[in-house]
C-alpha positions in Angstrom: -104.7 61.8 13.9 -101.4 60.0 15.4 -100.1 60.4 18.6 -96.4 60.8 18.2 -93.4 61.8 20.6 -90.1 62.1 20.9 -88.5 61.3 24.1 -84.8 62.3 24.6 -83.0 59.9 27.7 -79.6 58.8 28.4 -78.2 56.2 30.9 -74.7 54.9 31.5 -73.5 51.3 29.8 -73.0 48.4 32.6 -70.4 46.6 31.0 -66.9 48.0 30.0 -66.4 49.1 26.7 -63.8 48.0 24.8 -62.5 49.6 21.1 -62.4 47.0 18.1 -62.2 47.1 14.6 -63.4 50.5 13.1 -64.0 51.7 16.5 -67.1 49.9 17.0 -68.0 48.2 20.5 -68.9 44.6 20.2 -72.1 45.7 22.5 -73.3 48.3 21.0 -72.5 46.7 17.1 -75.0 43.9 18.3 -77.5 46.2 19.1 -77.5 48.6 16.0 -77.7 45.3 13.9 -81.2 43.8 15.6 -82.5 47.0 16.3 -82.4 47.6 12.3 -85.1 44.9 12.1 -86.9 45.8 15.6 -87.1 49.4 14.9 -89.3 48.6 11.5 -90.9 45.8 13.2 -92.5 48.2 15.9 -92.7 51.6 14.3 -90.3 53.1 16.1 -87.2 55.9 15.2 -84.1 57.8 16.2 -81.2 58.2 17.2 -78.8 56.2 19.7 -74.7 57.6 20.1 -72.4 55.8 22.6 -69.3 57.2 23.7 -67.5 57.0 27.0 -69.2 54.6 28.2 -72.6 56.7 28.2 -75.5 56.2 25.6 -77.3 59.3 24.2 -80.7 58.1 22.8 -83.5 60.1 20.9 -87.1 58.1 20.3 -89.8 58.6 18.5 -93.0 56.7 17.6 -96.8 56.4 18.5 -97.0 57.3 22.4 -98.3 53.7 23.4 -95.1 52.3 21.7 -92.6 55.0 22.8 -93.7 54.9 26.9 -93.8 50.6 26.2 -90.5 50.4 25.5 -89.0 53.2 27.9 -91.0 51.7 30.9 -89.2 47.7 30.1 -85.6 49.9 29.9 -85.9 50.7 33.5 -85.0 47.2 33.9 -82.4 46.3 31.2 -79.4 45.7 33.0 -76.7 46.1 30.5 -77.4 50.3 31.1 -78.5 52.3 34.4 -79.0 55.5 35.5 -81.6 56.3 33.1 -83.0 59.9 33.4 -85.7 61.4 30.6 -84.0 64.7 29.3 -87.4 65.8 27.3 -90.4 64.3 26.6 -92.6 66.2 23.6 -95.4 65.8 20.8 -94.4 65.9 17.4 -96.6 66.1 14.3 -94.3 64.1 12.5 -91.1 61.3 12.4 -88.3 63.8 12.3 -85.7 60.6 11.7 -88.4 58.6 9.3 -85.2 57.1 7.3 -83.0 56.0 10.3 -84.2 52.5 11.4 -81.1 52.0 12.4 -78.6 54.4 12.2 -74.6 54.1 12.5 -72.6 57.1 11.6 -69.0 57.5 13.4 -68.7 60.8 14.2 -65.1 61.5 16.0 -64.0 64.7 14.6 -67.3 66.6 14.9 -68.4 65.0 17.9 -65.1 65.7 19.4 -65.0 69.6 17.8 -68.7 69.8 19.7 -67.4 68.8 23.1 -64.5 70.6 23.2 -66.2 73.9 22.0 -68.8 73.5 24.9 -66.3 73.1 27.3 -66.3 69.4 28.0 -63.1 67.1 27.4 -65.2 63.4 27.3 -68.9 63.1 26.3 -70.6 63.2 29.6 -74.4 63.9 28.9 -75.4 64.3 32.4 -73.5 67.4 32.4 -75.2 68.8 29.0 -77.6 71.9 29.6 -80.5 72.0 27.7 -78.5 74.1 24.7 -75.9 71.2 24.2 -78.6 68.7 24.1 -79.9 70.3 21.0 -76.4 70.5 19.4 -75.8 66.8 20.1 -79.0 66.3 18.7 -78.4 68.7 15.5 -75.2 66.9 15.1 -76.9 63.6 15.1 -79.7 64.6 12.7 -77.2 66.4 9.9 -75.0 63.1 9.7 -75.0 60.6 7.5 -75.1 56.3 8.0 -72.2 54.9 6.0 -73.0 51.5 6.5 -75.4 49.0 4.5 -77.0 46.4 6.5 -74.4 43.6 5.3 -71.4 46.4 6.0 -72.6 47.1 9.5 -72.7 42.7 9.8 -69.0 42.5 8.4 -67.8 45.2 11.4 -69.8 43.2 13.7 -67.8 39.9 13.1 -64.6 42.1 12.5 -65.4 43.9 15.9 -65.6 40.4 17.6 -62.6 38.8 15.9 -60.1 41.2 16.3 -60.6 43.6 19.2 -58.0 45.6 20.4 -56.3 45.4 23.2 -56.9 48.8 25.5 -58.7 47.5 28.6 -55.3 46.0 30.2 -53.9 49.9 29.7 -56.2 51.3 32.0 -56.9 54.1 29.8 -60.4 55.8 29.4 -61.8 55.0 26.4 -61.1 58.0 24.1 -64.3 59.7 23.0 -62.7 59.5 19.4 -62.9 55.8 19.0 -66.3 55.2 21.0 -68.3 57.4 18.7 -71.6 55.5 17.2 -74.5 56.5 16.5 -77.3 54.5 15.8 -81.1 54.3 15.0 -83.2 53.4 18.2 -85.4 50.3 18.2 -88.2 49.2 20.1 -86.0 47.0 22.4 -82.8 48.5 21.4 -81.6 47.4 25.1 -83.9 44.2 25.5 -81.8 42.1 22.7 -78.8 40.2 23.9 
């Protein structure tokens, strides 16, 4: 019998996001592209989605592997304040196909939020019933992108960024949409 869990945390991104090519952030298109490999490599699964400046992340694996990789987070320093929304059992992988999922999701995401009452994706305000509609959302959508796609927007992302920073605008929720697979060390690659 295996010892599986699912752990459900988020935490806030350190360094400033920026919007790029196909709305991806450099950061986070680095991290969906080596967790791919790390997430098969260690047996673990989910679901990551960034947006205004806050990272949403759903985990599952073996227990050992899971609680591993959430204690060496608590030290990562390109995310803080960390704080464990749910911790639970599960018989089974719920997201066995997503080693590393990207799906942008700006109209539904968007659609979500403002039919809950919130006007930027802000996860430390979510009660207990949004979680799960984030999390439905997450599960129902699908990943456009092949490995060697999601390695084109990476060096699109980097070569031609676009300029928002200098505005002083808040990074619409609309473009800083991603959602992503987790991988054991997700936040430990640089």
């Amino acid at each position: 019998m295996s010892d599986l869990i699912r752990i459900i945390y988020i935490s806030r991104s350190t360094f400033m996001p920026t919007r790029s090519y196909n709305a991806i952030e450099p950061n986070v298109a680095r991290i969906l592209a080596k967790s791919r490999i790390n997430n098969r490599r260690n047996g673990l699964v989910g679901v990551l989605y960034f947006g205004d400046g806050c990272f949403f992340q759903c985990l599952e694996g073996e227990q050992s592997a899971v609680d591993a990789l959430y204690a060496r987070l608590q030290s990562d320093d390109r995310h803080k304040d960390i704080k464990l929304l749910s911790r639970e059992a599960v018989s089974a992988l719920s997201y066995s196909d997503w080693a590393m999922k990207f799906v942008p999701l700006e109209k539904e995401m968007t659609q979500l939020l403002r039919d809950g009452g919130f006007n930027s994706f802000d996860p430390y305000r979510f009660d207990k019933a949004m979680v799960q509609k984030v999390m439905n959302l997450l599960r129902t959508s699908n990943d456009p992108t092949t490995a060697a796609e999601l390695e084109t927007l990476i060096r699109q992302s980097e070569a031609a960024p676009i300029a928002e920073k200098a505005s002083g605008a808040r990074w619409p929720v609309a473009a800083a949409l991603v959602v992503a697979a987790i991988a054991a060390g997700i936040f430990l690659l640089r």
